[in-house]
C-alpha positions as CSV (number, residue, x, y, z in Angstrom):
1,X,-26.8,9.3,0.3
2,X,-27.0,12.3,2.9
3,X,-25.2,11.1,5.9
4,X,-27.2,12.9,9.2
5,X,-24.1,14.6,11.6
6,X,-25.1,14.1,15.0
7,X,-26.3,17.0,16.9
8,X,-24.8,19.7,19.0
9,X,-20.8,19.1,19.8
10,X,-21.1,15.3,20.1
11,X,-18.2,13.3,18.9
12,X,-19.0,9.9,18.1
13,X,-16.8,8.0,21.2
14,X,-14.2,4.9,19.4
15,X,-13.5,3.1,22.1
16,X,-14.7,-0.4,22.2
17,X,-16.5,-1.8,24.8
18,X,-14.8,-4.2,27.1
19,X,-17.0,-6.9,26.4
20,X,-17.0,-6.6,22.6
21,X,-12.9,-6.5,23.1
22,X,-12.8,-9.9,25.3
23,X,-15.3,-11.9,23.3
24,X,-13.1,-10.7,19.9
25,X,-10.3,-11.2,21.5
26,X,-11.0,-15.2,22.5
27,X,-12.2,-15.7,19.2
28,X,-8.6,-13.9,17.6
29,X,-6.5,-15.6,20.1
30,X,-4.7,-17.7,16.9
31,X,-5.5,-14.8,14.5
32,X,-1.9,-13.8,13.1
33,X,-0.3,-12.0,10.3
34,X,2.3,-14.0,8.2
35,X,2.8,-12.4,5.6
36,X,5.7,-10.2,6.9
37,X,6.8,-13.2,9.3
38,X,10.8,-13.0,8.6
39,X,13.1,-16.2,9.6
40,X,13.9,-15.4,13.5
41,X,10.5,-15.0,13.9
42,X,10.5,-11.6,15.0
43,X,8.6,-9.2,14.4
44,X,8.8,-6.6,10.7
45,X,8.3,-3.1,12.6
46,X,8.5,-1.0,15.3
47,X,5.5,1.5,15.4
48,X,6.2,5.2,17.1
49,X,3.0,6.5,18.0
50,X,3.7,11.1,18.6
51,X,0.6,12.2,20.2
52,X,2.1,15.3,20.6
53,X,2.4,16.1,16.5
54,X,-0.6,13.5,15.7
55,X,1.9,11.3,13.4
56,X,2.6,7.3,13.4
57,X,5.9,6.5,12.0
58,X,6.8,2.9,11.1
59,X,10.7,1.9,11.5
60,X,12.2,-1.6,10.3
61,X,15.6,-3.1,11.1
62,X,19.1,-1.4,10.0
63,X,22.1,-4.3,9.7
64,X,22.3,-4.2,13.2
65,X,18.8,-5.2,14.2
66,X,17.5,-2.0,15.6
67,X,14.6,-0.4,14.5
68,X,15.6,2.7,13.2
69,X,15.3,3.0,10.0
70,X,12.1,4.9,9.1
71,X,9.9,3.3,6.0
72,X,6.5,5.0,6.4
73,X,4.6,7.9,8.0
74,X,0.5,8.6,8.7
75,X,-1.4,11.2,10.2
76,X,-3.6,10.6,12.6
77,X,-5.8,11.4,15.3
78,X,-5.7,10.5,19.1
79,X,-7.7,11.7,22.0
80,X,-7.9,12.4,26.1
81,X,-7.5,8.2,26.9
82,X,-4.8,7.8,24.6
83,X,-1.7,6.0,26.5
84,X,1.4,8.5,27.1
85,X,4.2,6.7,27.3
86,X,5.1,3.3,27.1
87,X,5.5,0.2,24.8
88,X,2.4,-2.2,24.0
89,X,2.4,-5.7,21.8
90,X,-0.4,-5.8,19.0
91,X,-2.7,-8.6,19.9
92,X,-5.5,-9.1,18.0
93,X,-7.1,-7.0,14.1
94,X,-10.2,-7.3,12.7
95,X,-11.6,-6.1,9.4
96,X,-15.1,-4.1,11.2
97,X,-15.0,-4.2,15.1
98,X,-17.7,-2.0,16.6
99,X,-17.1,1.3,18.7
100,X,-18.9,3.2,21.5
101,X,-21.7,5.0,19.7
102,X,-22.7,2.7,17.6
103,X,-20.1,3.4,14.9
104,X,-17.4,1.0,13.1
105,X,-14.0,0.8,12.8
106,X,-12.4,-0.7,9.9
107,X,-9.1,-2.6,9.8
108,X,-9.0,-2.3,13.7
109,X,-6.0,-3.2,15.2
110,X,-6.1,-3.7,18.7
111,X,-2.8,-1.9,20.6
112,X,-3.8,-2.7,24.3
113,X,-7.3,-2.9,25.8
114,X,-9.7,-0.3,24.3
115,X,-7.0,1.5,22.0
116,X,-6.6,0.0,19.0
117,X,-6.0,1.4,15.8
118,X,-8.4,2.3,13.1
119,X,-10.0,3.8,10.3
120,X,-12.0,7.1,11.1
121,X,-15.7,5.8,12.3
122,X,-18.4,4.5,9.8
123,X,-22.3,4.7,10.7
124,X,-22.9,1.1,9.5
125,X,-21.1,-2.1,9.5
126,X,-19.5,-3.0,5.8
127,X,-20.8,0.2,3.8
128,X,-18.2,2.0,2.7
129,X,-19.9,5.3,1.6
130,X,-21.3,6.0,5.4
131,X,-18.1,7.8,6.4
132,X,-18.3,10.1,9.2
133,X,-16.8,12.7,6.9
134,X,-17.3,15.5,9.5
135,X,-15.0,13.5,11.6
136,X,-12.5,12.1,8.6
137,X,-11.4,16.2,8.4
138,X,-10.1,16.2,12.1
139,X,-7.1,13.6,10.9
140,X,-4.0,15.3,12.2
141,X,-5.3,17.3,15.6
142,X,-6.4,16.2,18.7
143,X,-10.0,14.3,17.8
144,X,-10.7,11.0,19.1
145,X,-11.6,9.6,22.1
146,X,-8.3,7.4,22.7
147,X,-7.9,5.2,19.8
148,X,-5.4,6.0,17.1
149,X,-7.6,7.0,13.8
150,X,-6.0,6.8,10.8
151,X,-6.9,6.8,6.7
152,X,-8.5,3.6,5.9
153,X,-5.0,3.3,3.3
154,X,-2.8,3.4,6.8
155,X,-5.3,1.6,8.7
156,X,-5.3,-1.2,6.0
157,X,-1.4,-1.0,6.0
158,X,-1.0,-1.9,10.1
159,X,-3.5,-4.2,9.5
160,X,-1.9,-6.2,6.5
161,X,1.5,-6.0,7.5
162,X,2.0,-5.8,11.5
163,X,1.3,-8.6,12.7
164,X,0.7,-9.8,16.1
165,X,3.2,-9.2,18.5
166,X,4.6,-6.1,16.8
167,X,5.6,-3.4,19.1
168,X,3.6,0.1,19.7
169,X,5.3,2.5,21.4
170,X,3.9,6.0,22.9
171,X,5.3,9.4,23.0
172,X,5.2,12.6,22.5
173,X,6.7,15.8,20.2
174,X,6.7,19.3,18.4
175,X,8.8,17.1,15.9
176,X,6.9,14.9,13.6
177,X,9.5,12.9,13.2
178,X,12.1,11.8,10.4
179,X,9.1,11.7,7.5
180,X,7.4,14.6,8.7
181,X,3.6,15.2,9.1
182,X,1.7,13.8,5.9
183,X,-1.7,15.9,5.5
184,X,-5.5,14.3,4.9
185,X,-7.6,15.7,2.6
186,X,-10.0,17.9,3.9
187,X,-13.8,16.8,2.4
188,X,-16.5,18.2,4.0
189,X,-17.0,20.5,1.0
190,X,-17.6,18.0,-1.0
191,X,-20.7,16.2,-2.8
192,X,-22.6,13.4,-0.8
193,X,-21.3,11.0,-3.4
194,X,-17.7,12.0,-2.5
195,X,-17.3,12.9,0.9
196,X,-18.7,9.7,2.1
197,X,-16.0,7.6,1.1
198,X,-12.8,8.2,2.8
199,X,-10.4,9.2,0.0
200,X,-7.7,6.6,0.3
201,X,-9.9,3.8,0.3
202,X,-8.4,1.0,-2.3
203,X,-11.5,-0.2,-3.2
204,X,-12.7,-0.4,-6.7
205,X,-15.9,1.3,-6.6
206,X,-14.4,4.3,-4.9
207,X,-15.7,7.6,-6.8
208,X,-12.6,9.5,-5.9
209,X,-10.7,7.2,-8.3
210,X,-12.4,8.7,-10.9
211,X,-12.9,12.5,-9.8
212,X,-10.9,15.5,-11.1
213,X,-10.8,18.4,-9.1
214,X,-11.5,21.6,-11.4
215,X,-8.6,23.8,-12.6
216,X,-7.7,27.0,-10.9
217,X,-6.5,29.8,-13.0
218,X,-3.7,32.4,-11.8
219,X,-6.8,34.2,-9.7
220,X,-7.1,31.1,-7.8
221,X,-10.6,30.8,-9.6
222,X,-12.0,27.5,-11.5
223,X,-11.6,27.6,-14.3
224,X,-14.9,26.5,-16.1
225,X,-15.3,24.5,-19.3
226,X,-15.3,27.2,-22.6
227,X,-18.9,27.9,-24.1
228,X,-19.9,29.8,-27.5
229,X,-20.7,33.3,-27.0
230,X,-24.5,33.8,-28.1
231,X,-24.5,37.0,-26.2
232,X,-25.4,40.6,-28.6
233,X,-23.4,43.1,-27.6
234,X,-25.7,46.3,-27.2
235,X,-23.2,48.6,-28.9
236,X,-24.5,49.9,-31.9
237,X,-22.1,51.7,-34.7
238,X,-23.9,54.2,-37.4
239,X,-23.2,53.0,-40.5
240,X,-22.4,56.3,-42.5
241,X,-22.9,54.8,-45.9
242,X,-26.4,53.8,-45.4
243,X,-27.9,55.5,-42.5
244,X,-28.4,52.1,-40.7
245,X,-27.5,51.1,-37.3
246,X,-25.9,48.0,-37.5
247,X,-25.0,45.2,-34.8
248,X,-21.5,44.3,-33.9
249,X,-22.6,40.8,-33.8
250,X,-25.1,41.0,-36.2
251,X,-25.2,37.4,-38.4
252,X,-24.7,38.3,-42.2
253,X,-27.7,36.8,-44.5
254,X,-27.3,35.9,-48.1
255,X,-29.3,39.0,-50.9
256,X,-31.5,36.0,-51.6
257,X,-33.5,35.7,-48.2
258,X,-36.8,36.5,-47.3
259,X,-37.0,40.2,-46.9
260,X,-37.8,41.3,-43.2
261,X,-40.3,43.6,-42.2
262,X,-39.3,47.5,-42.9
263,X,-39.4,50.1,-40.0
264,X,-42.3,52.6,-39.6
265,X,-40.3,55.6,-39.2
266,X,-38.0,54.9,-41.8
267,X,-36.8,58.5,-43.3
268,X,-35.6,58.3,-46.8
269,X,-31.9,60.3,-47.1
270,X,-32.3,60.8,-51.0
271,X,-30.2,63.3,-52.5
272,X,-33.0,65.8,-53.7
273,X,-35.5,67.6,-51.6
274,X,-38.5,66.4,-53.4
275,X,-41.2,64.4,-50.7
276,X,-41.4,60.5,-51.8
277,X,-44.9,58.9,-51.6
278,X,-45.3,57.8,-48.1
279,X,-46.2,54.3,-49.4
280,X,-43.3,52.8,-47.9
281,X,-44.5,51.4,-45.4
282,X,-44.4,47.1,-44.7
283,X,-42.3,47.5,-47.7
284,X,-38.1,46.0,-47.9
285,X,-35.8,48.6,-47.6
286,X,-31.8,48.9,-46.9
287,X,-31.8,51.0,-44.4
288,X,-34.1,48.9,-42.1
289,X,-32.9,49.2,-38.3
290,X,-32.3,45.3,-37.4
291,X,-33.5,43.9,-34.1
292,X,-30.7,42.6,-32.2
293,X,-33.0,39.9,-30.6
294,X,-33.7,37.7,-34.1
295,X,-30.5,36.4,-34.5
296,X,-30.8,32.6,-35.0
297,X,-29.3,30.6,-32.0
């Protein structure tokens, strides 16, 4: 499926609407997370948003209660309204929320008004191989138009396992942080089939679960799969014994086969002067010049 990039310099916006947040949001106003619920009720992480280096790190509780120990870190991509500074409470997810421009978000997780979190933009609702791929190899610089983009892998994560009420806080850095900057595959280059998918994606029908990229030798070259060499080589070697130019790669035939036609201008070398009968002519011979192009294939 050939996926049409939009014309000119025109970056598909990912902000919601205010209307589409407030009606999502009345219908998510119970919509929480459990799964990572602990016993005082608080919430499992702390999540550092670095606009400056374009990197999310998530931080869970040391003995003490604070968050600072760092279990995970994503790339991402934020843009010109993304909050500077301060410290927001997740309120609301959902699975496809639509965007300015007609695009989807998947695993959206809403941060504070029109910022949320979320995969890079799909052209439809709920089909996984309309990626905006041109957009997916921005991840890691400056790229959105305020929400915080992320793999649909570290989309899906904040979505399963922040739940409501977890803490986002903005800042920025020249330091990525304690995990460093992870990189996103770059996959523009790629086949339709491929680069329409976001890489990370868990689910099963993902083609880059079962794609191998090709080998590169020490030239930095692929390497391609070996083939038989059917190629003649156009050296030909006198044969001093019987006068006959023979082919490197010439294939050797059994005496019994079906003698070949002989060569008009074949000279006879015999060891005497005297003329042979020039009858020789459609006739075997041994010193026959063999085409290079009859070899059997």
């Amino acid at each position: 499926m050939m996926l049409k990039k939009p014309l000119g310099n025109t970056v598909s916006e990912n902000i919601v609407q205010n209307e589409e947040i407030n009606t999502k949001n009345e219908e998510n106003k119970t919509t929480t997370n459990n799964s990572n619920n602990n016993k005082d009720n608080t919430p499992t992480y702390y999540i550092k948003v670095n606009y400056g280096a374009q990197v999310v790190t998530i931080y869970k509780k040391d003995n003490n209660g604070n968050y600072t120990v760092p279990v995970k870190a994503m790339v991402c991509s934020t843009g010109t309204a993304t909050p500077t500074s301060g410290v927001y409470k997740i309120p609301a997810r959902w699975e496809w929320l639509r965007l300015q421009g007609y695009v989807w978000g998947h695993y959206s997780t809403q941060i504070k008004g029109n910022i949320l979190f979320h995969s890079v933009p799909y052209l439809r609702k709920g089909e996984l191989d309309s990626l905006e791929y041109w957009e997916y190899d921005k991840l890691g610089t400056d790229a959105s138009a305020g929400c915080v983009r992320l793999t649909v892998q570290d989309a899906k994560w904040i979505y399963d396992n922040c739940k409501n009420g977890t803490k986002v806080e903005f800042y920025s850095s020249s330091n990525p942080g304690p995990l460093g900057k992870p990189k996103a595959k770059k996959i523009s280059s790629y086949e339709d089939y491929l680069r329409n998918w976001d890489p990370t994606d868990p689910d099963p029908n993902n083609p880059w679960k079962n794609y191998k990229e090709p080998q590169k030798n020490e030239n930095n070259t692929v390497t391609k799969p070996e083939t038989s060499n059917n190629t003649i080589s156009n050296t030909n070697k006198p044969n001093n014994t019987t006068g006959e130019l023979t082919n490197k790669n010439e294939v050797s035939k059994p005496d019994n086969t079906t003698p070949s036609t002989t060569n008009k201008n074949e000279i006879s070398n015999q060891e005497n002067d005297k003329k042979t009968e020039n009858t020789t002519e459609g006739t075997e011979t041994k010193n026959q010049i063999t085409d290079k192009n009859t070899v059997t294939k």
